[in-house]
Every structure is written in C-alpha cells, then in structure tokens.
C-alpha positions as CSV (number, residue, x, y, z in Angstrom):
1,X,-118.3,-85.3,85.1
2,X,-118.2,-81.9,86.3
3,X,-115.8,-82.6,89.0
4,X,-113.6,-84.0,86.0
5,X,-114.2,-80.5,83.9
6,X,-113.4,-78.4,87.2
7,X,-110.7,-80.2,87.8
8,X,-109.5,-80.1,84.4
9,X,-110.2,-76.8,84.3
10,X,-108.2,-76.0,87.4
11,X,-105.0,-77.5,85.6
12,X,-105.6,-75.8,82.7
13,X,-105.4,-72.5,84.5
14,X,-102.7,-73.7,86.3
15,X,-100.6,-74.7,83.3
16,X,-101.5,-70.9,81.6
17,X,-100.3,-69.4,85.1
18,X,-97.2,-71.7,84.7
19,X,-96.6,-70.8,80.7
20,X,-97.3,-67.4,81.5
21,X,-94.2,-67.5,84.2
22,X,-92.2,-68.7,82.2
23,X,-93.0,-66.5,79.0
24,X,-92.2,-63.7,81.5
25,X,-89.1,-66.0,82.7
26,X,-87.8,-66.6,79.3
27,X,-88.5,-63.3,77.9
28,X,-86.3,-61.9,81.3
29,X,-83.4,-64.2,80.7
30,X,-83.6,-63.2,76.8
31,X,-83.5,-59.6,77.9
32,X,-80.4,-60.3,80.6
33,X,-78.6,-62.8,78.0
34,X,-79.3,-59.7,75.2
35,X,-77.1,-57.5,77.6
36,X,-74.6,-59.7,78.3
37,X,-73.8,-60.8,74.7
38,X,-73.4,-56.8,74.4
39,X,-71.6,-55.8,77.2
40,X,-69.3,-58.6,76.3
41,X,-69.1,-57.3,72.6
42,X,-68.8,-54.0,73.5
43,X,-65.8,-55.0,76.1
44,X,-64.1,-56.9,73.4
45,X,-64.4,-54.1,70.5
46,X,-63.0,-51.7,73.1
47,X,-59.9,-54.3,74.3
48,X,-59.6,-55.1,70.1
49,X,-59.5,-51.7,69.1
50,X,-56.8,-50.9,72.2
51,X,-54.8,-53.6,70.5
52,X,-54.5,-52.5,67.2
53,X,-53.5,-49.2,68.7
54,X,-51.0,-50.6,70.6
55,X,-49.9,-52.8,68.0
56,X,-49.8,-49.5,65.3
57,X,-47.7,-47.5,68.1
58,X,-45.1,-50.1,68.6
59,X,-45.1,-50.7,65.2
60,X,-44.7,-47.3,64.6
61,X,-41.6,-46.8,67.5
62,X,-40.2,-49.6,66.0
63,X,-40.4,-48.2,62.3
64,X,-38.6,-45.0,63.8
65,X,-36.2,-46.7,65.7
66,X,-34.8,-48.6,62.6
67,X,-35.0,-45.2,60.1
68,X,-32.4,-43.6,63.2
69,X,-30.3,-46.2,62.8
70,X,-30.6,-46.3,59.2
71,X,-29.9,-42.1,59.5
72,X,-27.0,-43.1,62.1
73,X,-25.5,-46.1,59.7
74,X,-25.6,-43.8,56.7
75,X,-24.0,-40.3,58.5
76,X,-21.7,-42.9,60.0
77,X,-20.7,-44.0,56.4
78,X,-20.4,-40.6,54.5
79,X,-17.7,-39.6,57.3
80,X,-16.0,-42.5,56.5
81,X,-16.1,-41.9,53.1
82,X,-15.1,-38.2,53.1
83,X,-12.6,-39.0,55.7
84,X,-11.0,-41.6,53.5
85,X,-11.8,-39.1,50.3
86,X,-9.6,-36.2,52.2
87,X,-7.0,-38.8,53.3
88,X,-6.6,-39.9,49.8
89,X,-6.3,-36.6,48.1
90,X,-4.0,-35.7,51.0
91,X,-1.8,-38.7,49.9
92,X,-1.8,-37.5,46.4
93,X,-0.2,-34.1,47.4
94,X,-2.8,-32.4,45.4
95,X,-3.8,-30.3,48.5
96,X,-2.1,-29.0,50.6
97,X,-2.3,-30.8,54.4
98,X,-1.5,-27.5,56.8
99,X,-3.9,-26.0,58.6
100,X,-5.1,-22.9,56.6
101,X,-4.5,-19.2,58.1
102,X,-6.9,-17.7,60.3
103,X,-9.5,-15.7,58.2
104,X,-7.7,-12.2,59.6
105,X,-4.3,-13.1,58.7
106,X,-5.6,-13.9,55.5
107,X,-6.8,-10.5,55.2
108,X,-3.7,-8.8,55.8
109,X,-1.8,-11.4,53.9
110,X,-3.6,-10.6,50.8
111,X,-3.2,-7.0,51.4
C-alpha cells in the first residue's frame, strides 16, 4: 500500500509540476497574445486614422479644385455677359464706339 501512496504521490507532484508549467505557459502566451492583439490595434488605429486624413485632404483638393472651376466658369460667364452687354449698347448707338482721348488731351481739350 505504501508503494501505491508513493507512487501516487509521485504523480501527483508530477501533475502540479506539469499544471504549474502550464499556468506559467498559459499565463506567457496570454501575456504575448495581450501584446499582439495591441500592437495590431494600435497599427490599425494609426493606418485608420492616416486614412481618414488622406481621404479628408483629397476630399478637400478635390472640393477646391471644383470651387476654381466654379470661380473660372463664372468670370468666364460675366465676360461674356458684359462683352455681349457693351456689344449690344454699341449696336444701339447709344455710346459712342471710338476709343476715348488720352487722359492729357482731354485736359487740354477741356481747357
């Protein structure tokens, strides 16, 4: 009986050296899993947050790019319209069409 009880005894201690390891094990590849889970969440806030930047400063060029065009289409479109104003008054013959005097010949003409 007491070679049954050692023996026992024996595995028992073996089995606590075993659990122990592999407490020590598991609480290790907790640790290591820990720190990859946050290095990887860390990596993919950073590459999010670069995103949305990039995203907001192309959105942003592109914003700009169409309020020139919109400045371009619309001084574009008042030239027209003044053009075609002058031609029109011009056509009238409410105005004269010569080229007015330089402003010192008008002087002396007026003197």
């Amino acid at each position: 009986m007491d070679v049954l009880k050692k023996g026992f005894s024996i595995a028992k201690e073996g089995v606590v050296a075993a659990a122990e390891k592999t407490k020590e094990g598991m609480e290790e590849a907790v640790a290591k899993t820990k720190e990859g889970v946050m290095y990887v969440g860390t990596k993919t806030k950073e590459g999010v947050a670069s995103g949305v930047n990039t995203v907001a400063q192309k959105t942003t060029d592109e914003a700009n790019a169409a309020a020139d065009a919109a400045v371009a289409g619309a001084n574009e479109t008042a030239e027209a319209a003044v053009e075609g104003l002058g031609q029109a008054v011009a056509a009238t013959g409410l105005v004269e069409t010569a080229e007015p005097a330089p402003a010192e010949e008008a002087v002396e003409a007026s003197q």
